[in-house]
C-alpha positions in Angstrom: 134.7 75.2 69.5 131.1 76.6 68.9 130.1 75.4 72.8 133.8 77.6 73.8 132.4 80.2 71.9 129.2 80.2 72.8 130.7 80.3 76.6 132.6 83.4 75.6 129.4 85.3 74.9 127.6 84.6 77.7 130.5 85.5 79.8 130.4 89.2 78.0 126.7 89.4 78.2 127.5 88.5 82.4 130.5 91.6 81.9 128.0 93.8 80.3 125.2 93.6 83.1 127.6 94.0 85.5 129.4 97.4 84.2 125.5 98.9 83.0 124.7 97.8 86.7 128.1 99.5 88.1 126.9 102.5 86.9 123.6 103.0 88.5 123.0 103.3 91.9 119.4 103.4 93.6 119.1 105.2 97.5 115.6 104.8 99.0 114.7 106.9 101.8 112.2 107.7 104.1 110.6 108.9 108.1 108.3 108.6 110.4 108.3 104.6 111.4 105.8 103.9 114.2 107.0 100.7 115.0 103.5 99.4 116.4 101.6 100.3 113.6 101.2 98.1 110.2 104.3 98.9 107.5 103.1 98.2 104.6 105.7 99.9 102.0 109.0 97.6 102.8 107.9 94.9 99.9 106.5 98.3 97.7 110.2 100.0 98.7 112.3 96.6 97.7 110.5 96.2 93.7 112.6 99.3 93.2 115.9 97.4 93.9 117.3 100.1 96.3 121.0 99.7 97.1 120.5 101.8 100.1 118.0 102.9 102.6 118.6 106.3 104.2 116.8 106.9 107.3 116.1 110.4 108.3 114.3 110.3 111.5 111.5 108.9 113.9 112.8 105.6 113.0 110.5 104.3 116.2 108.8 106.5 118.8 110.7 105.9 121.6 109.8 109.2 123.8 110.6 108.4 126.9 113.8 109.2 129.2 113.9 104.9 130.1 116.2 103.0 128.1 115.0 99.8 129.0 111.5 101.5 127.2 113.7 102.5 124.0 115.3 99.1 123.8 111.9 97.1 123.7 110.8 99.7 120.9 113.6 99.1 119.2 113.5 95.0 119.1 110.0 95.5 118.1 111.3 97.1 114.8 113.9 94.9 114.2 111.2 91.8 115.0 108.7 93.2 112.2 108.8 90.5 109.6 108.3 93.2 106.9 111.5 95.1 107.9 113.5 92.1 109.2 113.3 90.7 105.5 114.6 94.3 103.9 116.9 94.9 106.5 118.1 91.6 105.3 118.3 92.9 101.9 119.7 96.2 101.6 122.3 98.1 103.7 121.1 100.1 106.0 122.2 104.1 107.2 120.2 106.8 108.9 120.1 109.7 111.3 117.3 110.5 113.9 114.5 113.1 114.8 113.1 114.0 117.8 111.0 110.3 118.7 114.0 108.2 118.0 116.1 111.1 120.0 113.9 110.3 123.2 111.4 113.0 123.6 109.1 115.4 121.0 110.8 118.4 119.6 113.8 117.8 122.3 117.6 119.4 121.8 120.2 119.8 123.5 118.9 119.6 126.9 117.6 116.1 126.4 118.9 114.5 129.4 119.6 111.1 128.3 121.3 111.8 124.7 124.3 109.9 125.2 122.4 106.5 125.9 120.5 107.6 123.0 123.0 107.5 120.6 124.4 104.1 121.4 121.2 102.4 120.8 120.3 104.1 117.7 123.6 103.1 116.5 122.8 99.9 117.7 119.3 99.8 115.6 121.6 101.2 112.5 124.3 98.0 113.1 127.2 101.0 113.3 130.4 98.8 114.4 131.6 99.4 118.4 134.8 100.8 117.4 133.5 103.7 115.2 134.5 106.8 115.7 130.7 107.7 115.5 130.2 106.0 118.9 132.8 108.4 120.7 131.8 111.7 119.0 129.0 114.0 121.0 126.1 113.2 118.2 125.2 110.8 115.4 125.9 112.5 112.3 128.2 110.6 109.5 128.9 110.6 105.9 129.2 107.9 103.2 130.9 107.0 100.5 129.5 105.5 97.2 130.9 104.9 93.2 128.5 105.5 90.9 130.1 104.2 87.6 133.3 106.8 87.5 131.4 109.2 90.1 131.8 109.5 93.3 128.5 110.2 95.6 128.6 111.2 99.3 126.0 110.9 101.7 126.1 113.5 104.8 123.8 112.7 107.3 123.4 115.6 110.0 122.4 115.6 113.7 120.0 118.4 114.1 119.0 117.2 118.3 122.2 116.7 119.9 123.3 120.5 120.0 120.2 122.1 119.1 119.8 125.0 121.1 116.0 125.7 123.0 113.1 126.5 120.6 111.1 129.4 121.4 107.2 130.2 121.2 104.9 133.2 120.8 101.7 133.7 122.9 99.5 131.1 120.8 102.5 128.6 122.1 103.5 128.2 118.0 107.7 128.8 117.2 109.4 131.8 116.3 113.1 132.2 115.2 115.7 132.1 117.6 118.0 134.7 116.0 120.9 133.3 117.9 120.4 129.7 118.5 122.4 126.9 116.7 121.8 123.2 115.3 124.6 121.9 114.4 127.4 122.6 117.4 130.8 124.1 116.5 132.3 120.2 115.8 129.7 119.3 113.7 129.9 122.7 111.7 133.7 122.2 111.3 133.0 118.3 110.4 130.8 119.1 107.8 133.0 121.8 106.2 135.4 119.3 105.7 133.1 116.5 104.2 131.9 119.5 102.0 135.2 120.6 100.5 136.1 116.9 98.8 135.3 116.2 95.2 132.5 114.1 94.8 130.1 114.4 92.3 127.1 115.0 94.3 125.7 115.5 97.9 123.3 114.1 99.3 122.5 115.9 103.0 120.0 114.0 105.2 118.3 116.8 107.9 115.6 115.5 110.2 113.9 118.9 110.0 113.3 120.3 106.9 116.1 123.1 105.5 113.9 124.9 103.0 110.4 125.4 103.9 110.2 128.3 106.1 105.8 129.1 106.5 104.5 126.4 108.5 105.0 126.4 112.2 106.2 123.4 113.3 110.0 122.4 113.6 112.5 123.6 110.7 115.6 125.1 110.3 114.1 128.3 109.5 113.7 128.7 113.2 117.1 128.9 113.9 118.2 131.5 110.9 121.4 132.3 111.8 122.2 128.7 110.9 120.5 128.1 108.3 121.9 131.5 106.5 125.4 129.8 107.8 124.2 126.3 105.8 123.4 128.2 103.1 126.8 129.9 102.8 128.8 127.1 103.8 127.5 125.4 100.3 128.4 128.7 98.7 132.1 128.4 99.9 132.6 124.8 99.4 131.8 124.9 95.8 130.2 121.2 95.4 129.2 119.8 91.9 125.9 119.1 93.2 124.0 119.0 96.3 120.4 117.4 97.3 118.8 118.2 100.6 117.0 115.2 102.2 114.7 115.9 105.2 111.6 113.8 107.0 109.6 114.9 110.4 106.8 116.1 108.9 104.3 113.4 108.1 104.1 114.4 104.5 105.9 114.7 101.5 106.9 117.1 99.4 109.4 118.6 97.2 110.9 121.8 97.9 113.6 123.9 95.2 115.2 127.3 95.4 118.4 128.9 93.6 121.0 130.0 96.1 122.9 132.7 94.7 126.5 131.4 94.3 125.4 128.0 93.3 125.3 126.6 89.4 122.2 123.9 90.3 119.0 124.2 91.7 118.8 123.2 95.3 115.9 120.2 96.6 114.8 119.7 99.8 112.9 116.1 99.0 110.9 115.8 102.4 109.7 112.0 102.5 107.6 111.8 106.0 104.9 109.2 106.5 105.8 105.6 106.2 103.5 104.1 108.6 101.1 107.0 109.4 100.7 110.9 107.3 99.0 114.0 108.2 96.2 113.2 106.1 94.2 116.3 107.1 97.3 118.5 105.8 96.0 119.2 102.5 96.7 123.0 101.6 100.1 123.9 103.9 101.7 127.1 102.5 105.3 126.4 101.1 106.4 128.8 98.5 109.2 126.5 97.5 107.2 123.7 96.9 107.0 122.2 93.5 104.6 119.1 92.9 101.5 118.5 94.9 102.0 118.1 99.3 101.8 114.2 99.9 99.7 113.1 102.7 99.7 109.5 101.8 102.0 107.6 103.2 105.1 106.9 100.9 109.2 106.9 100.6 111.8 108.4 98.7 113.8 107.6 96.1 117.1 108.9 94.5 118.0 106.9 91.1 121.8 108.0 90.1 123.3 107.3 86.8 126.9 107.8 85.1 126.4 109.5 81.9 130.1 109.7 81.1 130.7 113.8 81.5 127.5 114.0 83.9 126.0 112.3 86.5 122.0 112.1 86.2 119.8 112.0 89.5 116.0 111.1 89.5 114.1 112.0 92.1 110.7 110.7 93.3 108.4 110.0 95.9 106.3 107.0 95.9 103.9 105.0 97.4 100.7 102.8 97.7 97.7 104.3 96.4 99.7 106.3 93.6 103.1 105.0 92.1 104.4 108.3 91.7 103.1 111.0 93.6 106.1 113.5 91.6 109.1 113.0 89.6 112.4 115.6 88.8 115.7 115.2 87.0 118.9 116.6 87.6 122.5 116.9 86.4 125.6 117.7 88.2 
């Protein structure tokens, strides 16, 4: 009796794990992956027990219009030991940037987008018959149960329809007051993925959404859209949305209030896994909150059912410091 007993106990301590486990969910994320260069943050990324990895861009540096050239870039990923054994490990989702898109700061006039997007899908394992391999860009969404909370993951395509970029005299970007991202399909797609009922949003944008002073790449150069992102998570209402963005080569954290919403709004840029702008060490960025990260480093999201509220952590990590900066939320 005592050795049935004593059975039943260590089956309930097994139960117990499982449910405290059931209700925690870990996302890592991250940008900017020469794939020729030494990646030293897989085995740092997998001692946080991510059940995800979200990739938001330059996921290799293809730039070039040859796919035979993007291919061999990509196999050299896939054959890095480091990555092969985390790949292994954790499933696997992403959306691209400019390198992985085929040429620096390209759009929609990128000749070759459409054999593009089958081999990043490739790289990302996305199954043939998916509707994402018929549809005119690579964004997606994702579904995942956080306890008795429901997170989705949006990731957007901000190459395939984004309309030319334009320059001053000193060759630097200005707004284009009436240039687009997104497309028309991709707008009315994400509406929809918008108005459902999960707990929390998590948007992955290979430019970053908030920032607006630098003068690089960034949806502030296309303001008409990103007033029109903006309102779009007005009308939809959502419980709770974090932004997600990479291209950079740094890291930051980036948090406004949008009038309309009842949470603050984060844009966590993580940008540098393999290489970082470690000259970049004063950027202007009003938003920012934290220090600017030019180290390299990841993201990481750490979601927890609290029975009425869902809890998010936020940090960004990496080698020389464990935690470059750390926020809490709950939606």
């Amino acid at each position: 009796m005592k050795y049935f007993l004593a059975f039943l106990f260590t089956l309930s301590c097994i139960v117990n794990v499982e449910a405290q486990t059931h209700k925690s969910q870990t996302f890592a994320f991250g940008s900017c992956n020469r794939q020729n260069l030494p990646q030293p943050l897989w085995d740092v990324i997998l001692k946080d027990q991510p059940n995800l990895w979200i990739w938001l861009g330059d996921n290799i540096y293809g730039d070039t219009h040859d796919m035979l050239v993007f291919k061999e870039k990509y196999q050299e990923q896939n054959d890095n030991p480091n990555y092969k054994m985390f790949a292994a490990k954790v499933p696997i989702i992403g959306t691209w940037d400019d390198h992985d898109y085929g040429k620096n700061d390209a759009g929609i006039n990128y000749p070759r987008k459409q054999e593009s997007q089958q081999l990043a899908l490739d790289f990302l394992n996305v199954p043939k018959e998916s509707p994402v391999r018929k549809q005119a860009g690579i964004y997606s969404s994702h579904d995942y149960q956080v306890g008795n909370k429901n997170v989705k993951v949006i990731l957007l395509d901000c190459r395939y329809h984004r309309d030319t970029l334009m320059k001053d005299s000193n060759k630097r970007y200005i707004p284009n007051l009436k240039g687009d991202i997104l497309g028309e399909a991709q707008w009315t797609w994400l509406e929809k993925q918008l108005s459902g009922n999960a707990d929390a949003y998590v948007i992955g944008s290979g430019i970053q959404i908030l920032s607006e002073e630098h003068p690089y790449e960034k949806w502030a150069n296309f303001p008409t859209a990103k007033k029109r992102l903006m309102e779009l998570l007005v009308k939809t209402k959502p419980k709770g949305v974090i932004l997600l963005s990479g291209d950079r080569h740094i890291g930051e954290f980036s948090k406004t209030q949008v009038a309309g919403l009842n949470f603050p709004l984060f844009d966590i840029t993580s940008s540098g896994l393999t290489h970082s702008a470690i000259n970049n060490k004063g950027e202007l960025n009003p938003y920012r909150i934290g220090p600017l990260v030019n180290q390299k480093h990841y993201g990481l999201l750490e979601f927890k059912d609290k029975g009425e509220k869902l809890e998010v952590t936020m940090s960004l990590k990496g080698l020389e410091i464990p935690v470059y900066h750390k926020e809490v939320v709950e939606f």
